[in-house]
C-alpha positions in Angstrom: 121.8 122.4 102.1 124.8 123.2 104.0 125.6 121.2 106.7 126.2 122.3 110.8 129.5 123.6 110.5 128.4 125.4 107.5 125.4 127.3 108.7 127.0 127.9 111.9 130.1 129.8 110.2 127.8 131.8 108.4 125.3 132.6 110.9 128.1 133.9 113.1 130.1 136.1 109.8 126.3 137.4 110.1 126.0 138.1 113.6 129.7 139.9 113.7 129.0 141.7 110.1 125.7 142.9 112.2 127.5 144.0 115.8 129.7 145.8 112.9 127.2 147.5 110.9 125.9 148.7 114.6 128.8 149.9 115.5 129.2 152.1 112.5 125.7 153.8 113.2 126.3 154.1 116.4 129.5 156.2 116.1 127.8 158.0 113.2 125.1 159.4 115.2 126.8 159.7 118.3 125.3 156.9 120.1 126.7 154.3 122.7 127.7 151.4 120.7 125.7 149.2 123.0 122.6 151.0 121.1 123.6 149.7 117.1 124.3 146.4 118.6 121.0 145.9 120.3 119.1 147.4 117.3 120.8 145.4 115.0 119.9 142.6 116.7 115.9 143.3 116.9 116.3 143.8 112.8 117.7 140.6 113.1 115.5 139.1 114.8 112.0 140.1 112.6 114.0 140.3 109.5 112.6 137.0 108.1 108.7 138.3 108.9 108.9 140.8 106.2 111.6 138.8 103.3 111.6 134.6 103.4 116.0 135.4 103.5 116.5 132.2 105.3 114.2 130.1 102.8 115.6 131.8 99.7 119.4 130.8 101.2 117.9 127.1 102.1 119.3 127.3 105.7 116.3 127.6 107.9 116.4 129.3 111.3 119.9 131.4 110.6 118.2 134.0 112.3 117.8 132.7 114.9 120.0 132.3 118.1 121.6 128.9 118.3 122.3 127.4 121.8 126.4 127.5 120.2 125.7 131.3 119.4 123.8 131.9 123.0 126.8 130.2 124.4 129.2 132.9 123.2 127.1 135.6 124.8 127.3 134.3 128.1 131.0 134.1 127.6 130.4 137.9 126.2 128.7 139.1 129.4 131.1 136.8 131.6 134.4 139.0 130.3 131.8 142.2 130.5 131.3 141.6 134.3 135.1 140.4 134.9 136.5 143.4 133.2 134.3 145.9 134.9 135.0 144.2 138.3 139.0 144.7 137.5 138.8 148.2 136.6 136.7 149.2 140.0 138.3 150.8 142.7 138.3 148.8 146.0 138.9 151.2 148.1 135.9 153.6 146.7 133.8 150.1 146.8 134.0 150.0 149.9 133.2 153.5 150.5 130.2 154.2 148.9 129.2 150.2 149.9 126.3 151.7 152.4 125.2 153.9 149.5 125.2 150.7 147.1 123.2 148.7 149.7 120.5 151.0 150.3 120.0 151.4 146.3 120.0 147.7 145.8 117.5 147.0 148.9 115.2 150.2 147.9 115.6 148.9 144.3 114.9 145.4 144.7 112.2 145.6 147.2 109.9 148.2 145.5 110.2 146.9 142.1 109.1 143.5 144.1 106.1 144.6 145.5 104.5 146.6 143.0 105.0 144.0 140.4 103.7 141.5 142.4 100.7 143.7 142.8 100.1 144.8 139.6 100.2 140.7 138.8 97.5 140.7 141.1 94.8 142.7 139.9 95.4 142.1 136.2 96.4 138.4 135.6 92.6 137.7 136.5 92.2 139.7 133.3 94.6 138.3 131.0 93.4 134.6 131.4 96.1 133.0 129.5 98.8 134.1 131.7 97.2 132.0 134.5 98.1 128.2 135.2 95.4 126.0 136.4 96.1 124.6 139.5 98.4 127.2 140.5 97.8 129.9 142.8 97.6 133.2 141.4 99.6 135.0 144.6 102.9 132.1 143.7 102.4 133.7 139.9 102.3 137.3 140.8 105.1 136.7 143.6 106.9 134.9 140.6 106.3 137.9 138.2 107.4 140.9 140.7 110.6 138.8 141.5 111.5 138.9 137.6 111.4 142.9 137.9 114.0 142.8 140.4 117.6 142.3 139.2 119.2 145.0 137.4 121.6 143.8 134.1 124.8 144.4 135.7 126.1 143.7 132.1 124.1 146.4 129.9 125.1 148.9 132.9 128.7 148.0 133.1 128.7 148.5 129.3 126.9 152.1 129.4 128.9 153.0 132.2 132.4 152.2 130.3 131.0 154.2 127.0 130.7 157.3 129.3 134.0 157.1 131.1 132.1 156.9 134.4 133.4 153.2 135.4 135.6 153.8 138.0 134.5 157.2 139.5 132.1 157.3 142.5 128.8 157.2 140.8 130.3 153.5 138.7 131.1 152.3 141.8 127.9 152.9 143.4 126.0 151.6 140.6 127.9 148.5 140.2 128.4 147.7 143.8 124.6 147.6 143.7 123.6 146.3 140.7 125.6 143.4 141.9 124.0 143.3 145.4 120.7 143.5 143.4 121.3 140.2 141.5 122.3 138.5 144.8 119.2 140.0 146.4 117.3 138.4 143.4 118.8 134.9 143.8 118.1 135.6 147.1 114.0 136.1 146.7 113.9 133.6 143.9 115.5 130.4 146.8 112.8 131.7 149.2 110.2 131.5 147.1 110.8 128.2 145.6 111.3 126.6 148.8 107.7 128.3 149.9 106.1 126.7 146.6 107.7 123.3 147.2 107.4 122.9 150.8 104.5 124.9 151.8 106.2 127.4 154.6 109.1 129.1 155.0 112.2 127.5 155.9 114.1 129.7 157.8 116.9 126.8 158.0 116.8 126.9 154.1 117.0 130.7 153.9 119.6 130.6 157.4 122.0 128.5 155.2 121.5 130.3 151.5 122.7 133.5 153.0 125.5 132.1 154.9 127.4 130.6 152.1 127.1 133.7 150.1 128.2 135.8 152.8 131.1 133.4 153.5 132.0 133.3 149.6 131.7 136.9 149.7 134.0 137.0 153.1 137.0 135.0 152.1 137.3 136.3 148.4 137.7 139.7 149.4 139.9 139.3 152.1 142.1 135.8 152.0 141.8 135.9 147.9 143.2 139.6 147.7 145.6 138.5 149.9 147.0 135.2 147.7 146.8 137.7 144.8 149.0 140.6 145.7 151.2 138.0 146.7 151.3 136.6 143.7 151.8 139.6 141.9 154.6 140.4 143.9 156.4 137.2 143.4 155.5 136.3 140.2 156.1 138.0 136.5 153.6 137.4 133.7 153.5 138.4 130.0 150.6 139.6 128.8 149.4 136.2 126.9 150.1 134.2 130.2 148.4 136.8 132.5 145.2 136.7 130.1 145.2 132.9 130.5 145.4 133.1 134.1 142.8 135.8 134.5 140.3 134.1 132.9 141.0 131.1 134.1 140.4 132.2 137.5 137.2 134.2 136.3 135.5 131.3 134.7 136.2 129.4 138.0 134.6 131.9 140.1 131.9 131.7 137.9 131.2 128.0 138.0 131.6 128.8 142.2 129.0 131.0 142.0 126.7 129.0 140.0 127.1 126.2 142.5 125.9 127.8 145.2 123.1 129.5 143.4 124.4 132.9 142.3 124.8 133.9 139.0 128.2 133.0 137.1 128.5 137.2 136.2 128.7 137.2 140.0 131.7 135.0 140.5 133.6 136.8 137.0 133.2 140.0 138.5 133.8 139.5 142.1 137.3 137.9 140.4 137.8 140.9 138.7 137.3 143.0 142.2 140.2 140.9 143.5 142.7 140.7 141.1 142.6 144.5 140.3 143.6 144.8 143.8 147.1 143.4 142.2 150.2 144.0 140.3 148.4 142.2 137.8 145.9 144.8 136.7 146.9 147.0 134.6 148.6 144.3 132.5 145.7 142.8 132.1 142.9 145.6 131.2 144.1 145.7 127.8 144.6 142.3 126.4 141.1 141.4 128.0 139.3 144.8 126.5 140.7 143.7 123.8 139.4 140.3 123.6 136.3 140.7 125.2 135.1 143.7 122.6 136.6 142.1 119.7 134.2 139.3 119.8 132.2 137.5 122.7 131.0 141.1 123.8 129.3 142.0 120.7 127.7 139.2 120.6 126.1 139.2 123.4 125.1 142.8 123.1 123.6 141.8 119.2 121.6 138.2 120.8 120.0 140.7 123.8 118.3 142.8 120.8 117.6 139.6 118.9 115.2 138.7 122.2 112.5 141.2 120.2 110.0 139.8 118.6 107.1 141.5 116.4 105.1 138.7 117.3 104.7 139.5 120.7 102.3 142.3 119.8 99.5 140.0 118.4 97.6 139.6 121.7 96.0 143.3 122.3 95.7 141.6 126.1 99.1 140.8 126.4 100.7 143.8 124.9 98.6 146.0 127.4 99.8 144.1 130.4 103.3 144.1 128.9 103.1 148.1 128.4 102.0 148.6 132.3 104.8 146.2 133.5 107.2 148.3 131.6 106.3 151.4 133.2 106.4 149.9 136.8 109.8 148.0 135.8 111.0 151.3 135.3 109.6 154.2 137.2 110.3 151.6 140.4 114.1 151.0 139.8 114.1 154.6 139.7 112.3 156.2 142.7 113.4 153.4 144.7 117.8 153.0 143.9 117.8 156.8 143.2 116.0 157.4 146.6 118.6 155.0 148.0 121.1 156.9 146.8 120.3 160.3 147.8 119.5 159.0 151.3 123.6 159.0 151.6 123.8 162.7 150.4 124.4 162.0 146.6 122.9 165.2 144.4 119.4 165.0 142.7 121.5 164.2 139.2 123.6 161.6 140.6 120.4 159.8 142.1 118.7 160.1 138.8 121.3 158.6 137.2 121.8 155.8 139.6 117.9 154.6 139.5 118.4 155.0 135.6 121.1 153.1 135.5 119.6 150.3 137.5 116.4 150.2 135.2 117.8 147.7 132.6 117.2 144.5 132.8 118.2 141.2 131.0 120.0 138.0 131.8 118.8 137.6 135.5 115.3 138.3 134.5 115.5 135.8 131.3 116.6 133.1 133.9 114.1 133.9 136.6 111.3 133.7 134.0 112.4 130.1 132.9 112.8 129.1 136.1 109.3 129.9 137.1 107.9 128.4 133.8 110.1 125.1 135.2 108.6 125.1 137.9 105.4 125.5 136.6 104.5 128.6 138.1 104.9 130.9 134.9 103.5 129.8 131.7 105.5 130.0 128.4 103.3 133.4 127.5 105.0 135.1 130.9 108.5 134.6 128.4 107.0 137.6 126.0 106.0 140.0 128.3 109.2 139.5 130.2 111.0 139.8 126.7 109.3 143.0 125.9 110.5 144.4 129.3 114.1 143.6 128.7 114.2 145.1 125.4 112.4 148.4 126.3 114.0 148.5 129.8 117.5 148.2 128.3 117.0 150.5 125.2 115.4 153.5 127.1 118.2 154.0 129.9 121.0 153.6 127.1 119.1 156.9 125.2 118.7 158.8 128.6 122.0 158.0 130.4 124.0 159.9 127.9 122.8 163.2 128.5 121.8 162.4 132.4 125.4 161.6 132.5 126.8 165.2 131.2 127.2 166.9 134.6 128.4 164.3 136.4 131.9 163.8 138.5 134.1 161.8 135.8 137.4 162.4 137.9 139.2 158.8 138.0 140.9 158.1 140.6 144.9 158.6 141.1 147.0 155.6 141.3 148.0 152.4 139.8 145.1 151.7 138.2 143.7 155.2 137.1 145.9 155.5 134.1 145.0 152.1 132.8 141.4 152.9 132.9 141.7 155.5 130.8 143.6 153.8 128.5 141.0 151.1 128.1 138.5 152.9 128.2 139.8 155.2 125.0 140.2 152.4 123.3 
């Protein structure tokens, strides 16, 4: 049997041979590229259900996603959020940020409530989704909190495939997918602080929203500021500029995660900042370039390997999955596209907005573990919240493409327009 090293090597020439292979199908039939990878990571994934591969090679479990291999995909959707945070336009952010707000709160909120509603009524029918001991309104609170947070990194992704990054309607969706994750972070503090203590701590809560305001606050003013300055003083190459770029992304990230946001936060609001620079347009290439070459794919393929055949052996289960999948999505969509019209964007654009915000992953996957930490979720809640991802992901990367045909794909003028373009014809 071949040793660690060994199977890891091959497992990930499999995993890039398999982004590949996606790839290829993808541009063959006219498909975002996000699509092969995600399908070519649910064949993956329930490949060894129908041929014994991995017992025929003698390395057991190369199928499956290694904490090494899950590792690379959150650097994947790390440079994913940090490059789509560099190639937005500030100033358009900042326009449209009412619009981005109201499709977040509408987004978050309405997904919230109906899932903890439909928890409600039908965990006392699906028996083995209940904890003893626990009460059934922390579970289905639990449950409609993981339908909140959009997957800022499937929707940057989408959103870069179609060109539509840095016009208006990118802006708006990423300005709220991101509020929507910080919304869900948010939620999720609250909650656990009810469960553990008992009431509501409005000190707790008080201090939570300060320090992400505050973070927030200074990046966007005093850390633009050091930046341009920078810029201005200082001349990079390209290797040195994609050093210091990531290392200030990855730092933002480990920020974030300190003071209870999501590390994707951090990368992209350190993307936001330094494509307020000098610095930008140097950089888009080199990390489009490195991102998509590697860590990217990755991530994309491990999402799709989150699919599991198994999951449909419990008629209960599946049932209650199916319904959950229908509210994930129809609610992301009346309530961000509502959000978004509300400001006077078309019918089209608003479709496209709540369709955009349907996918989720990563957040979700974390919420979900968190509540079976702290034993409010059971491990069977992981299934029907991995059935939501995939089907919540997969069905807004068909649509999007041909929602998106008639909409405004102007970039803007500038420093940074030209760059876009580039990168995003790569």
């Amino acid at each position: 049997m071949a040793d660690f090293t060994g199977i890891f090597m091959i497992q990930l020439l499999l995993f890039l041979l398999a982004a590949g292979i996606g790839r290829i199908i993808s541009k063959k039939t006219g498909q975002p590229i996000v699509l092969g990878e995600l399908l070519m990571g649910m064949f993956l994934a329930n490949i060894c259900l129908l041929i014994p591969i991995d017992i025929l090679l003698g390395m057991p479990d190369i199928f499956t996603v290694s904490e090494t291999i899950s590792e690379f995909a959150n650097i994947g959707i790390l440079l994913l959020l940090f490059s789509a945070g560099l190639e937005m336009d500030f100033h358009e952010l900042k326009r449209v940020g009412k619009a981005s707000f109201s499709a977040a709160l509408l987004g978050a909120f309405l997904p919230l409530f109906a899932g903890f509603i439909l928890a409600l009524f039908l965990l006392p029918l699906v028996p083995e989704l209940l904890l003893e001991g626990v009460s059934i309104y922390y579970t289905a609170a639990f449950f409609g909190l993981c339908l909140v947070a959009t997957s800022v990194g499937v929707t940057a992704g989408v959103l870069r495939e179609l060109k539509l990054l840095r016009s208006r309607i990118g802006t708006l969706i990423l300005g709220a997918a991101i509020i929507d994750d910080v919304l869900g972070i948010l939620f999720m503090s609250i909650l656990i602080s009810i469960i553990a203590t008992g009431e509501i701590s409005l000190v707790s809560i008080g201090s939570t929203v300060g320090i992400i305001l505050l973070f927030f606050l200074l990046s966007l003013t005093i850390g633009v500021k050091i930046i341009k300055k920078a810029s201005e003083t200082f001349w990079l190459n390209q290797e040195n500029l994609l050093f210091l770029g990531l290392l200030i992304a990855f730092a933002f990230g480990v920020f974030s995660e300190g003071i209870g946001l999501a590390a994707i936060t951090g990368a992209f609001l350190a993307g936001v900042i330094i494509g307020q620079s000098r610095y930008a347009r140097s950089l888009m290439n080199p990390l489009y370039v490195f991102g998509e070459s590697f860590f990217i794919p990755i991530f994309f393929l491990t999402t799709g390997m989150l699919f599991k055949l198994s999951f449909f052996s419990s008629p209960l289960l599946l049932i209650f999955a199916v319904i959950a999948i229908v509210i994930a999505i129809l609610t992301k969509v009346i309530g961000a596209g509502f959000g978004a019209r509300i400001f006077h964007f078309s019918k089209k654009e608003s479709l496209f907005t709540g369709m955009a915000m349907v996918p989720r992953a990563e957040v979700a996957l974390v919420l979900v573990k968190i509540g079976i930490d702290q034993s409010v979720l059971k491990p069977e809640f992981a299934s029907v919240i991995l059935l939501l991802v995939i089907f919540t992901t997969f069905i807004p990367i068909l649509l999007l493409p041909k929602l998106g045909k008639h909409l405004d794909r102007e970039l803007p003028h500038g420093r940074l327009g030209r760059a876009a373009e580039e990168a995003e014809g790569d």
